[in-house]
CHARMM-style PDB file with segment names, atoms N, HN, CA, C and O in Angstrom:
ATOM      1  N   UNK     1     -50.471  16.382  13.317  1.00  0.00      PROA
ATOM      2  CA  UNK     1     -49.561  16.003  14.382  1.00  0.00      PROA
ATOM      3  C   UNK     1     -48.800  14.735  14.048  1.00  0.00      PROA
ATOM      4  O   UNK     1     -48.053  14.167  14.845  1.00  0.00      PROA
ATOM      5  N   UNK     2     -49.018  14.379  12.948  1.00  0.00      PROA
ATOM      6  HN  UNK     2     -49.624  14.840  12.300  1.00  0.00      PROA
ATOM      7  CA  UNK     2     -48.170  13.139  12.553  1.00  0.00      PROA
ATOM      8  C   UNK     2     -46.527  13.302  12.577  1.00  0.00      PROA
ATOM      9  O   UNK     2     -45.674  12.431  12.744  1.00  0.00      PROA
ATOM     10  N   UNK     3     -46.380  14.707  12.354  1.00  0.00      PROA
ATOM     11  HN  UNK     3     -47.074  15.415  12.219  1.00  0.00      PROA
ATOM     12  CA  UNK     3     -44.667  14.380  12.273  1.00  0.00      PROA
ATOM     13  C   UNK     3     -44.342  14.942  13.781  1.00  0.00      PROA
ATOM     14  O   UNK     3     -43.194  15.369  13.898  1.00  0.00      PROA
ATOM     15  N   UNK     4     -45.016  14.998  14.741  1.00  0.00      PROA
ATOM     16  HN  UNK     4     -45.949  14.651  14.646  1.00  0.00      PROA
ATOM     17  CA  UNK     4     -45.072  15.801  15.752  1.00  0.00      PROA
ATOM     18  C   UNK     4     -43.230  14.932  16.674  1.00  0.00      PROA
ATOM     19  O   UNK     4     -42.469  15.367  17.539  1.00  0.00      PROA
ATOM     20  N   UNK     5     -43.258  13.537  15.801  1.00  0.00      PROA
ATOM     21  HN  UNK     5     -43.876  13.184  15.099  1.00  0.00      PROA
ATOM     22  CA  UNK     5     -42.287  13.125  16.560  1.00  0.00      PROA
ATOM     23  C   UNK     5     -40.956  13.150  16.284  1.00  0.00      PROA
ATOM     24  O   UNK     5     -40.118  12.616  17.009  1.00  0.00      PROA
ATOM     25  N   UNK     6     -40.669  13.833  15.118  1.00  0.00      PROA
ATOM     26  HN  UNK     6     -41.350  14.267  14.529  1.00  0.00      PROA
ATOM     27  CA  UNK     6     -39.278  14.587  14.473  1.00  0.00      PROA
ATOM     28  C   UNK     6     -38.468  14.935  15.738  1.00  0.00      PROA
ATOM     29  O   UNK     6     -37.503  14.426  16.309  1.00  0.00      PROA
ATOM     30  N   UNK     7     -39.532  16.387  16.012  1.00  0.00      PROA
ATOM     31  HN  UNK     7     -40.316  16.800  15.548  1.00  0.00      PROA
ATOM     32  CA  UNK     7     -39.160  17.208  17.539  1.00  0.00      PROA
ATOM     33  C   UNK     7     -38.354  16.410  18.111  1.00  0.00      PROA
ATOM     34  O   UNK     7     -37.123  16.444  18.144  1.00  0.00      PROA
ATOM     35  N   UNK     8     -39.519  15.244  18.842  1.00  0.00      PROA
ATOM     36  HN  UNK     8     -40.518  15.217  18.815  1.00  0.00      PROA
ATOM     37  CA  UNK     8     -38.600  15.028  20.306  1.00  0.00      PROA
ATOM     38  C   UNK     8     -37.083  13.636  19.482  1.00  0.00      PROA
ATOM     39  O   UNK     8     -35.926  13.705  19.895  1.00  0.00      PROA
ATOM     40  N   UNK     9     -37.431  12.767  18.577  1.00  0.00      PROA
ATOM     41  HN  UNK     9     -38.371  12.711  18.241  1.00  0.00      PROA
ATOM     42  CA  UNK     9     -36.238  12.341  17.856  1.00  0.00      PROA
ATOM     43  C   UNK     9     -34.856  13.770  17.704  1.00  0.00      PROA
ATOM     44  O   UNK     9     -33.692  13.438  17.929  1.00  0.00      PROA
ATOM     45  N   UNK    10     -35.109  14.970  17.395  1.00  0.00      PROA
ATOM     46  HN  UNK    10     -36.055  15.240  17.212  1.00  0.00      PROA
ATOM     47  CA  UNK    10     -33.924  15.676  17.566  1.00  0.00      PROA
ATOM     48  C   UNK    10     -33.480  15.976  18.912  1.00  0.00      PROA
ATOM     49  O   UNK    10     -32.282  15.849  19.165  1.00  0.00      PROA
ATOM     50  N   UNK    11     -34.363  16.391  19.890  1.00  0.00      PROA
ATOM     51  HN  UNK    11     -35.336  16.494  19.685  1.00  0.00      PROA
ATOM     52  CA  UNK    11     -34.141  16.623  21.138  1.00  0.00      PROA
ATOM     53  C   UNK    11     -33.278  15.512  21.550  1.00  0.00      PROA
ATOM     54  O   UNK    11     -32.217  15.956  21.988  1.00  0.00      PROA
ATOM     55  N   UNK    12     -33.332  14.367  21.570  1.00  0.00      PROA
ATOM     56  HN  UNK    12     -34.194  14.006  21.215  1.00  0.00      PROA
ATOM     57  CA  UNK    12     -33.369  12.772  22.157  1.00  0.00      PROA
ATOM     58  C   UNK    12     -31.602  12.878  21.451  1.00  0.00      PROA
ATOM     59  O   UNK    12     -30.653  12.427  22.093  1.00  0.00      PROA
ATOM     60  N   UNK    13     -31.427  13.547  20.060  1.00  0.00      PROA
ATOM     61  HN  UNK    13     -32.198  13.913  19.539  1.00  0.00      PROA
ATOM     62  CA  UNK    13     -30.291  13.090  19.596  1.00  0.00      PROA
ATOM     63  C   UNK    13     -29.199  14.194  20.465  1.00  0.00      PROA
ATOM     64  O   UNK    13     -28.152  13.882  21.032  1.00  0.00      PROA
ATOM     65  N   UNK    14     -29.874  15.667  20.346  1.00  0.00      PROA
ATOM     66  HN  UNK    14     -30.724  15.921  19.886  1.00  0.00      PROA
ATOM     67  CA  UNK    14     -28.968  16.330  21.142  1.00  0.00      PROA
ATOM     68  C   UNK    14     -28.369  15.783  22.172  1.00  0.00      PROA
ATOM     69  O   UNK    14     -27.213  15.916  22.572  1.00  0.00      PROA
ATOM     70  N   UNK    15     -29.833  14.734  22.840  1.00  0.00      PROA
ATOM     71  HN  UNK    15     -30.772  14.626  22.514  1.00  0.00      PROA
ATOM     72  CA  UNK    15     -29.300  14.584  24.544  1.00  0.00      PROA
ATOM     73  C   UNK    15     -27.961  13.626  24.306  1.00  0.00      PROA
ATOM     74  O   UNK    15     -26.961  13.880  24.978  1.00  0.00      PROA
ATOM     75  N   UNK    16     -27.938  12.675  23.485  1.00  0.00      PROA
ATOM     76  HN  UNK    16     -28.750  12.468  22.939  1.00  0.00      PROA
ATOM     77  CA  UNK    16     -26.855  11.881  22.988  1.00  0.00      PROA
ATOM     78  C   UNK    16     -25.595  12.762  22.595  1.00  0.00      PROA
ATOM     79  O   UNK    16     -24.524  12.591  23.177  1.00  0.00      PROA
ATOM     80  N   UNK    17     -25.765  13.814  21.484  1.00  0.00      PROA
ATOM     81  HN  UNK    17     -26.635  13.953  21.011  1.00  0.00      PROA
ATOM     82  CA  UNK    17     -24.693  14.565  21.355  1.00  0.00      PROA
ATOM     83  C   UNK    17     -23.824  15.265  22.471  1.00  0.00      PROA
ATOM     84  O   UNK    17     -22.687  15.706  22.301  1.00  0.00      PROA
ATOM     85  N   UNK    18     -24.650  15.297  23.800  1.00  0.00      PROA
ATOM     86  HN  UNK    18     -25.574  14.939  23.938  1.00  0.00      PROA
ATOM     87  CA  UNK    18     -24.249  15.751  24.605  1.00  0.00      PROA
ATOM     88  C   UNK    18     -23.127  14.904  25.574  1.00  0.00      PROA
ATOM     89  O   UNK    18     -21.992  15.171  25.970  1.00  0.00      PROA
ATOM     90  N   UNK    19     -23.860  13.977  25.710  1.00  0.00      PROA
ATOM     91  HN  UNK    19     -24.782  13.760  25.388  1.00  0.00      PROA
ATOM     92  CA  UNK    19     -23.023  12.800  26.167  1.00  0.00      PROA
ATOM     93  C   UNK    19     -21.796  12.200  25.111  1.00  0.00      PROA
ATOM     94  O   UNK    19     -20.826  11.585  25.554  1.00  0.00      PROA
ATOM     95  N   UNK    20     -21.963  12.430  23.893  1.00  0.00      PROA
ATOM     96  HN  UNK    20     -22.751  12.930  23.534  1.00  0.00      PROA
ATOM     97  CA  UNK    20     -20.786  12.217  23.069  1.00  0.00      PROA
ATOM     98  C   UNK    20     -19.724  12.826  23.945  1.00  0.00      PROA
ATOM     99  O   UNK    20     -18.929  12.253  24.690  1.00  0.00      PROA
ATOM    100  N   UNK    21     -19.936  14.593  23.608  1.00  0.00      PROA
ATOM    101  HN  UNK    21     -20.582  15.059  23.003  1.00  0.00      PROA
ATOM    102  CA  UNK    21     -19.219  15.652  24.167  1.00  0.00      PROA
ATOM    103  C   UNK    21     -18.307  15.230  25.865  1.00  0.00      PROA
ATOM    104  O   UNK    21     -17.178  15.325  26.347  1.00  0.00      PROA
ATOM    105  N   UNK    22     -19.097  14.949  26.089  1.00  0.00      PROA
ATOM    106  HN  UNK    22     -20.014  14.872  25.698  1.00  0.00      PROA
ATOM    107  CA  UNK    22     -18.262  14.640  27.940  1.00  0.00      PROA
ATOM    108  C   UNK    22     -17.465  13.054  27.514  1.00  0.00      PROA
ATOM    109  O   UNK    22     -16.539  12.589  28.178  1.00  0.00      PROA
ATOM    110  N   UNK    23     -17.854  12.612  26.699  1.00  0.00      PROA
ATOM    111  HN  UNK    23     -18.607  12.990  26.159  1.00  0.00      PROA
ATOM    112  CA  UNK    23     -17.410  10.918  26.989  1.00  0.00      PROA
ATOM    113  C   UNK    23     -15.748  11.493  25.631  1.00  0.00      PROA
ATOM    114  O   UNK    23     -14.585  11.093  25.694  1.00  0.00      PROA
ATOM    115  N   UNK    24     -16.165  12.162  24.944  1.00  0.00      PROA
ATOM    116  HN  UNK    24     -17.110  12.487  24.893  1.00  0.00      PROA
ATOM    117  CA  UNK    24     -14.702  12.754  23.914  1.00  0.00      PROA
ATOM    118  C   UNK    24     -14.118  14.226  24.563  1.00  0.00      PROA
ATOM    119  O   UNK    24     -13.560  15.098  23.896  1.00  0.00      PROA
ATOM    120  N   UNK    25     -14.372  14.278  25.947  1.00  0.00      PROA
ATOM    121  HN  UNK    25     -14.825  13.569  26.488  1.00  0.00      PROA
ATOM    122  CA  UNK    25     -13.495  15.331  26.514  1.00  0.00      PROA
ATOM    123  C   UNK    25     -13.463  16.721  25.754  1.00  0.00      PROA
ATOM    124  O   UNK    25     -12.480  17.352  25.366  1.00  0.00      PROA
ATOM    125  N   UNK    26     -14.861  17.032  25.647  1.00  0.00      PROA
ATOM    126  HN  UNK    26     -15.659  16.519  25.962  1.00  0.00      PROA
ATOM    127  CA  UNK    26     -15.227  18.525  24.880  1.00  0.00      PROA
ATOM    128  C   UNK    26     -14.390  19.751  25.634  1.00  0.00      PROA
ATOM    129  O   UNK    26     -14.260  20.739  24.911  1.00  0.00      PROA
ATOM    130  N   UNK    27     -13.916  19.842  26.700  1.00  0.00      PROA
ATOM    131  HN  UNK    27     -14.022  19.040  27.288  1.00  0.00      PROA
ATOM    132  CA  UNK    27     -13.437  20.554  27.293  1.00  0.00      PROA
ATOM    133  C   UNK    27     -12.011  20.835  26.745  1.00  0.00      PROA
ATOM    134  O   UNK    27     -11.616  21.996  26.637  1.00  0.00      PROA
ATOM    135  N   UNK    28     -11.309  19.870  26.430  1.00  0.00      PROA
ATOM    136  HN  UNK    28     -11.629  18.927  26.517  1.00  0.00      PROA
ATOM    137  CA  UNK    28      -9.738  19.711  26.295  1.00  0.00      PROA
ATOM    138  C   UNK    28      -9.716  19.825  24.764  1.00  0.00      PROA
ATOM    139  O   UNK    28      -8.645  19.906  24.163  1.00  0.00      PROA
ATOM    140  N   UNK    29     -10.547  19.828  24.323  1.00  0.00      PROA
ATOM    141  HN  UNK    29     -11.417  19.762  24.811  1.00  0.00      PROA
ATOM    142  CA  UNK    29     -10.780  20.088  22.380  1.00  0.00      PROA
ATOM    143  C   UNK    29     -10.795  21.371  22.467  1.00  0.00      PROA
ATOM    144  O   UNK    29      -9.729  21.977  22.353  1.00  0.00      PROA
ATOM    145  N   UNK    30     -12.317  22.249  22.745  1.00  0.00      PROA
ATOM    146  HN  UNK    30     -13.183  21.757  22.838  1.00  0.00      PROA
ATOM    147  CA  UNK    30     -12.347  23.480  22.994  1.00  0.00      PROA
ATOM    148  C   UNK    30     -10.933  24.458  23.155  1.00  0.00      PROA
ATOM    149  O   UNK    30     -10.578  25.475  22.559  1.00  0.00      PROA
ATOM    150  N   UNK    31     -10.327  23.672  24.217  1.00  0.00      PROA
ATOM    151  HN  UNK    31     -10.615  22.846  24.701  1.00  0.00      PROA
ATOM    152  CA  UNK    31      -9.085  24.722  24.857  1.00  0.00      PROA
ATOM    153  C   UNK    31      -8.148  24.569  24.030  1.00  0.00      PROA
ATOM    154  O   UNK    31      -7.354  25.497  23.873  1.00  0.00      PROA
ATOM    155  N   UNK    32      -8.011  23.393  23.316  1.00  0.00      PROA
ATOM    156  HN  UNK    32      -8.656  22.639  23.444  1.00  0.00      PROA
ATOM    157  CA  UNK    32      -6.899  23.251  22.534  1.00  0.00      PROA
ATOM    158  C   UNK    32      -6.898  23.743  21.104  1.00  0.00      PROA
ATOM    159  O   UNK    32      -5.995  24.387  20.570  1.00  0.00      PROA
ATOM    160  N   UNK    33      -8.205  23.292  20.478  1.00  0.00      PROA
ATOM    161  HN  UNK    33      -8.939  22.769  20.911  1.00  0.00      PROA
ATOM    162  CA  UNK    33      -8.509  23.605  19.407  1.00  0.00      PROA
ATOM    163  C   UNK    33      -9.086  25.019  18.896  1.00  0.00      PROA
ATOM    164  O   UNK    33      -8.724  25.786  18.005  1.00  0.00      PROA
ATOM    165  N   UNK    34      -9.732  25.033  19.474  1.00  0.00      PROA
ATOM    166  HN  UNK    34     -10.026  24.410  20.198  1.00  0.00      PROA
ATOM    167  CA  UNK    34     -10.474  26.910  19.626  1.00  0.00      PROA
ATOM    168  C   UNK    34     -10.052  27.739  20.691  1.00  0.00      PROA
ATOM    169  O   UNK    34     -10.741  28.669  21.110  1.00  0.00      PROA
ATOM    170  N   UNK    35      -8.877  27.416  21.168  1.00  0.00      PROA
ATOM    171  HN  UNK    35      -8.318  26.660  20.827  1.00  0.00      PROA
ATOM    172  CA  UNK    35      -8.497  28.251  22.392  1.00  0.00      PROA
ATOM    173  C   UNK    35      -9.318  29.364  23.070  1.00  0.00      PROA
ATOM    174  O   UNK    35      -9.157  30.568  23.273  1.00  0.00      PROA
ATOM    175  N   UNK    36     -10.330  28.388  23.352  1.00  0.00      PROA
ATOM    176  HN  UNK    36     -10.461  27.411  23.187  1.00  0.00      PROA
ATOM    177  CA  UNK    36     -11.102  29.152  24.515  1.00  0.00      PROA
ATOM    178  C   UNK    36     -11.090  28.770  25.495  1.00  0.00      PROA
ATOM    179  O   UNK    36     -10.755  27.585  25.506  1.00  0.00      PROA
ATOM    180  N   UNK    37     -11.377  29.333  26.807  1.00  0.00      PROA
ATOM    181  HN  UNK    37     -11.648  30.295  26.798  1.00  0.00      PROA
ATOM    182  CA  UNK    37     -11.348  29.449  28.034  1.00  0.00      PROA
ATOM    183  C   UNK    37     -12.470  28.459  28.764  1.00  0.00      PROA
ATOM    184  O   UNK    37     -12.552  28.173  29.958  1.00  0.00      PROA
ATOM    185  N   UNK    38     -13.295  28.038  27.669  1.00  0.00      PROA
ATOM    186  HN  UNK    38     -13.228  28.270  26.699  1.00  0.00      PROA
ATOM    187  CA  UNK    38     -14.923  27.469  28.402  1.00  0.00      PROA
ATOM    188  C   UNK    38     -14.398  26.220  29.671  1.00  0.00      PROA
ATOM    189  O   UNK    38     -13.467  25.449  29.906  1.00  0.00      PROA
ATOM    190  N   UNK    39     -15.689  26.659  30.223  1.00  0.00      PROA
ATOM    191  HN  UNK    39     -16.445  27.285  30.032  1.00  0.00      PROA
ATOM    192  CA  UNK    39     -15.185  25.410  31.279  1.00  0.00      PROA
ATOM    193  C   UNK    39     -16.772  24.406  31.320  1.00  0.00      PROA
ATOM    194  O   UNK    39     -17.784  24.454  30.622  1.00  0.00      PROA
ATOM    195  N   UNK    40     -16.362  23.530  32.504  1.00  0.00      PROA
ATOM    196  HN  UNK    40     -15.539  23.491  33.072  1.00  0.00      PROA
ATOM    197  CA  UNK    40     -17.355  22.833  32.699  1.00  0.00      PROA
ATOM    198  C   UNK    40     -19.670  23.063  32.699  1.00  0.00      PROA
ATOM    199  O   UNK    40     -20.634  22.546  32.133  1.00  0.00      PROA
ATOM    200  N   UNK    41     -19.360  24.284  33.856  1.00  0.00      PROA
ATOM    201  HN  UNK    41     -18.577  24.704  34.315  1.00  0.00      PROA
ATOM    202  CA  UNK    41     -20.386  24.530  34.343  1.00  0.00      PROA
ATOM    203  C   UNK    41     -20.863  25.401  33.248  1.00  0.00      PROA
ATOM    204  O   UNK    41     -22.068  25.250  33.050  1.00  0.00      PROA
ATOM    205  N   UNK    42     -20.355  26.171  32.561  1.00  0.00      PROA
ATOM    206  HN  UNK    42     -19.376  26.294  32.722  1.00  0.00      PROA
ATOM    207  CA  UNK    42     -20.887  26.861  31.079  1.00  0.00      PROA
ATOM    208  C   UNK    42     -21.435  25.522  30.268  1.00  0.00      PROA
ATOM    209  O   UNK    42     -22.615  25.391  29.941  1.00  0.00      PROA
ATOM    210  N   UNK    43     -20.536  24.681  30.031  1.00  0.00      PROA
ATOM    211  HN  UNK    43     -19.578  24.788  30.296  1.00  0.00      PROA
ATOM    212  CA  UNK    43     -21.156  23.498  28.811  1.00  0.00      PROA
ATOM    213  C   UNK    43     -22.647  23.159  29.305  1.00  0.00      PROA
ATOM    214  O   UNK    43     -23.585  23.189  28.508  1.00  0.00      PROA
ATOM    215  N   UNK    44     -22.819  22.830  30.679  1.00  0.00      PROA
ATOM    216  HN  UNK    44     -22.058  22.805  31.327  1.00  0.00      PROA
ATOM    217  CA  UNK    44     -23.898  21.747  31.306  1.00  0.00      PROA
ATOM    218  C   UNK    44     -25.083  23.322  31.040  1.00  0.00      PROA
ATOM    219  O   UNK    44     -26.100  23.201  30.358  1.00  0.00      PROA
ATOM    220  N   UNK    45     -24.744  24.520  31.625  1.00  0.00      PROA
ATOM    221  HN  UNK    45     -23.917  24.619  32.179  1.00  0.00      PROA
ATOM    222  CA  UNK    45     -25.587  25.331  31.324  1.00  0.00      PROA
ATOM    223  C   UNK    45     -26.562  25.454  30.220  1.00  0.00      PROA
ATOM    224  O   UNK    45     -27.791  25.419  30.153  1.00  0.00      PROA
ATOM    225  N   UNK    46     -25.243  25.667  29.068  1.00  0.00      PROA
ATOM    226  HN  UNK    46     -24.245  25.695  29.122  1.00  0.00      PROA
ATOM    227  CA  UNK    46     -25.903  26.022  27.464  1.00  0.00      PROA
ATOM    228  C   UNK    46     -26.767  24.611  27.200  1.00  0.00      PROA
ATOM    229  O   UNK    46     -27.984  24.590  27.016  1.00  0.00      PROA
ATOM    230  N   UNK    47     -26.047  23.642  27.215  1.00  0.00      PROA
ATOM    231  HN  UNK    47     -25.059  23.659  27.364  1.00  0.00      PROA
ATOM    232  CA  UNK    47     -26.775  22.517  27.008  1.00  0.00      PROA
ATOM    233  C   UNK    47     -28.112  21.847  27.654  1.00  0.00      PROA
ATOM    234  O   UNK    47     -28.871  20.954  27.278  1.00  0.00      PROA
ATOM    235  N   UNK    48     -28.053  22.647  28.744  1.00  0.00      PROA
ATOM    236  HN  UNK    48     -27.436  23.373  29.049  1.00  0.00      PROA
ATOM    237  CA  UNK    48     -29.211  22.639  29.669  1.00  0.00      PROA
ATOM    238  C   UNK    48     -30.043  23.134  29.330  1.00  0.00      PROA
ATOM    239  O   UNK    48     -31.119  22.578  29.548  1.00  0.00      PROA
ATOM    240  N   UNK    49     -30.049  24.329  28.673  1.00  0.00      PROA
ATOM    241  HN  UNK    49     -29.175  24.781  28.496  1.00  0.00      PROA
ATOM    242  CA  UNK    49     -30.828  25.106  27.800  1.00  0.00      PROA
ATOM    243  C   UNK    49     -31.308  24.391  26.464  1.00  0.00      PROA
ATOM    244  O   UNK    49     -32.392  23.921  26.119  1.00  0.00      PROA
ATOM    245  N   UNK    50     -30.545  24.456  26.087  1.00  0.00      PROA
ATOM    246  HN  UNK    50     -29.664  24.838  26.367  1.00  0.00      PROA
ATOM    247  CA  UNK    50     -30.735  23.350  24.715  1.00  0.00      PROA
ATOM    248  C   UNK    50     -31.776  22.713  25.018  1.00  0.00      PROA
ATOM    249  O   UNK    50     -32.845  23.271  24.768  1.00  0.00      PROA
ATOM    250  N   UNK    51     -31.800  21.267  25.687  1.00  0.00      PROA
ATOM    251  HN  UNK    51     -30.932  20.814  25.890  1.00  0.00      PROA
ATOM    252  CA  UNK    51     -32.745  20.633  26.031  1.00  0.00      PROA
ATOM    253  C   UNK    51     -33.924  20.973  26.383  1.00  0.00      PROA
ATOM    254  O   UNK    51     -34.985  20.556  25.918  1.00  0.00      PROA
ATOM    255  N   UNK    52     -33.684  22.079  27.582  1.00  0.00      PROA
ATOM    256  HN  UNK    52     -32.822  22.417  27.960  1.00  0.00      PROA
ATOM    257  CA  UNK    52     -34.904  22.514  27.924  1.00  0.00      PROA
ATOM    258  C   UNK    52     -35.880  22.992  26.761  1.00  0.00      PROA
ATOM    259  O   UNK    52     -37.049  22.623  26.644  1.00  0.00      PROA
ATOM    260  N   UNK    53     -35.037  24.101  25.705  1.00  0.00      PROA
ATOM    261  HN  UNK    53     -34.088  24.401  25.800  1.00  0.00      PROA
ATOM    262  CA  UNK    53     -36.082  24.519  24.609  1.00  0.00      PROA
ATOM    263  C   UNK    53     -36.281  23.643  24.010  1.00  0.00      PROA
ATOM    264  O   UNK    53     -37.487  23.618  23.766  1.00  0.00      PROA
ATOM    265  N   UNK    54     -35.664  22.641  23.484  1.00  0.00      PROA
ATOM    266  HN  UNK    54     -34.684  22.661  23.683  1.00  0.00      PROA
ATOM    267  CA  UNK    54     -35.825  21.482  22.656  1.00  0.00      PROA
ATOM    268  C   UNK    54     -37.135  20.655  23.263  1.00  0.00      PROA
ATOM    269  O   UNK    54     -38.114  20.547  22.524  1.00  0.00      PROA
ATOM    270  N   UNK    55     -37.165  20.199  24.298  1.00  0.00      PROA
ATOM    271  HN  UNK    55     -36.370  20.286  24.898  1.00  0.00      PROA
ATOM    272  CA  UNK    55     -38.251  20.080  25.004  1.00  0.00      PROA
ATOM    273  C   UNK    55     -39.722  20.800  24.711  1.00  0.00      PROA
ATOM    274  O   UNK    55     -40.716  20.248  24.238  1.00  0.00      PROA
ATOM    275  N   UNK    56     -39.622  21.792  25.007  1.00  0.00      PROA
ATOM    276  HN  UNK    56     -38.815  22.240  25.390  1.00  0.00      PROA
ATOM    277  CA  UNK    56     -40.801  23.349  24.914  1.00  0.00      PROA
ATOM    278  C   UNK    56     -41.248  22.846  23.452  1.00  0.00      PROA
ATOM    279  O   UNK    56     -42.231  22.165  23.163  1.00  0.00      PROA
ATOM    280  N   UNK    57     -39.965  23.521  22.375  1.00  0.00      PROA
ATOM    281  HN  UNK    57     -39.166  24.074  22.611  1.00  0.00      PROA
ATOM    282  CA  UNK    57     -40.774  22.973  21.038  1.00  0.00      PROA
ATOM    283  C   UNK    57     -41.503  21.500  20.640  1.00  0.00      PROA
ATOM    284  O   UNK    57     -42.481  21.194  19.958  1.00  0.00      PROA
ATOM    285  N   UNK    58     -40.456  20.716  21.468  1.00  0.00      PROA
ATOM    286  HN  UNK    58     -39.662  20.964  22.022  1.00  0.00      PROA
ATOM    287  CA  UNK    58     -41.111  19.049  21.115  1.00  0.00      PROA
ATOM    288  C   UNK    58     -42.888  19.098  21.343  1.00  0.00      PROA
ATOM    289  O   UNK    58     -43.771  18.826  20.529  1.00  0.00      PROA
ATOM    290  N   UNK    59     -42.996  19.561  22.796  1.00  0.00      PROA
ATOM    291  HN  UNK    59     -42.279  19.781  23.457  1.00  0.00      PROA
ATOM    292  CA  UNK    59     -44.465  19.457  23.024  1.00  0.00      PROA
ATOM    293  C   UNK    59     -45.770  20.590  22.384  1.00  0.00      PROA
ATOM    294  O   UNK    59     -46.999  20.516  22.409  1.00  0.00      PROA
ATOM    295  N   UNK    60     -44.955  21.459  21.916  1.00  0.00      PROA
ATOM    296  HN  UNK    60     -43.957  21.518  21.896  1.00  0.00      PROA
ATOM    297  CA  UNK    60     -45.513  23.003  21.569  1.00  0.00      PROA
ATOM    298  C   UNK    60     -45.713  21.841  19.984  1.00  0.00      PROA
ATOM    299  O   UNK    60     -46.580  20.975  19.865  1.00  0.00      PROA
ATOM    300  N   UNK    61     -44.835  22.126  19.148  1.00  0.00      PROA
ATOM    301  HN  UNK    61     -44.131  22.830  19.245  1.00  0.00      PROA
ATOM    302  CA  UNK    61     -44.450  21.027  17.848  1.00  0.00      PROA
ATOM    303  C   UNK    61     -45.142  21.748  16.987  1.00  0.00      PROA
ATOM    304  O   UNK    61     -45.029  22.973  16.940  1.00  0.00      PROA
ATOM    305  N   UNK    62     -46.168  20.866  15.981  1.00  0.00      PROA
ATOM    306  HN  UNK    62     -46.260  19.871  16.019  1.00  0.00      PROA
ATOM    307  CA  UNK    62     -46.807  21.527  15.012  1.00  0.00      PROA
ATOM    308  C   UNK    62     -48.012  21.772  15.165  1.00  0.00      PROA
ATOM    309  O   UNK    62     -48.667  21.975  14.143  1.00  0.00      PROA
ATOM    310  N   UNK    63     -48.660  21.828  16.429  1.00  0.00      PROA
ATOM    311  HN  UNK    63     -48.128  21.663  17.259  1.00  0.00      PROA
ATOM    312  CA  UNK    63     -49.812  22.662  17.320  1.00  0.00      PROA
ATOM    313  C   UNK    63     -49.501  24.236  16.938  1.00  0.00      PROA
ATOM    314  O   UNK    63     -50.456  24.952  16.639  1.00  0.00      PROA
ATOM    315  N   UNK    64     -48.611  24.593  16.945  1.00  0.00      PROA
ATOM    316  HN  UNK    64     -47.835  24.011  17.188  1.00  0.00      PROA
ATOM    317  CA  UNK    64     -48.887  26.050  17.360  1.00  0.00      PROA
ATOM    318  C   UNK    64     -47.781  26.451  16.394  1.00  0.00      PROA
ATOM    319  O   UNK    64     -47.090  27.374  16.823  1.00  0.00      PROA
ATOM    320  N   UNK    65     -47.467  26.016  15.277  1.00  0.00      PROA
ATOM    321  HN  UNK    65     -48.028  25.265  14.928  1.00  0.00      PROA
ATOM    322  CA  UNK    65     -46.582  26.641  14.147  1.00  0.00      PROA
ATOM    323  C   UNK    65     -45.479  28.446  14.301  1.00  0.00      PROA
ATOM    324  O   UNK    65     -44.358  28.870  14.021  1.00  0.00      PROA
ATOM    325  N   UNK    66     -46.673  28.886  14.875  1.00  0.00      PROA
ATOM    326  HN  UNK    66     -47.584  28.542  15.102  1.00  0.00      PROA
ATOM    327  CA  UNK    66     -46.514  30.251  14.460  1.00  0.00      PROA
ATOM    328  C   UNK    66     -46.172  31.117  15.765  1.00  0.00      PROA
ATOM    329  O   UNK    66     -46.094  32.326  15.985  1.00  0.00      PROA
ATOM    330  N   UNK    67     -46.039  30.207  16.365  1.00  0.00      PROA
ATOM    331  HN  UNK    67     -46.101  29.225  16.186  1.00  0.00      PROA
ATOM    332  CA  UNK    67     -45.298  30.499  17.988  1.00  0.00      PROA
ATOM    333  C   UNK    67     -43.822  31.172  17.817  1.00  0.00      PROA
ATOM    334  OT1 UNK    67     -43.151  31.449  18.812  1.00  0.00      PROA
TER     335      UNK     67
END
C-alpha cells in the first residue's frame, strides 16, 4: 500500500484540471474549436463521474488489483 497515494494525487489533479476547464472557458473552446454542441450540465456530469470513479479506485487502490 505504499504507492496507494499515486491514486488519490491523480484524482486531486483531475479535480484541478477541472477547475482549469471552467476558469479557461471549456465551453467556448469546445464550440469553437471542436464544434460541438456540449453544454454546461454535460461537462459537470462527465466530470462528476470522473471524480467519483477516481475516488472508488483511490480507496479500492492496490488492495484489490484485480478488481
Amino acid at each position: 500500500m505504499a504507492h496507494e497515494y499515486i491514486l488519490w494525487i491523480a484524482t486531486a489533479a483531475y479535480a484541478l484540471h477541472m477547475i482549469e476547464e471552467t476558469i479557461y472557458d471549456w465551453h467556448g473552446w469546445v464550440r469553437r474549436v471542436l464544434k460541438l454542441q456540449a453544454e454546461w450540465n454535460e461537462f459537470y456530469m462527465v466530470n462528476g463521474f470522473v471524480i467519483v470513479l477516481g475516488i472508488s479506485c483511490a480507496m479500492i487502490g492496490w488492495r484489490q488489483p484485480m478488481v
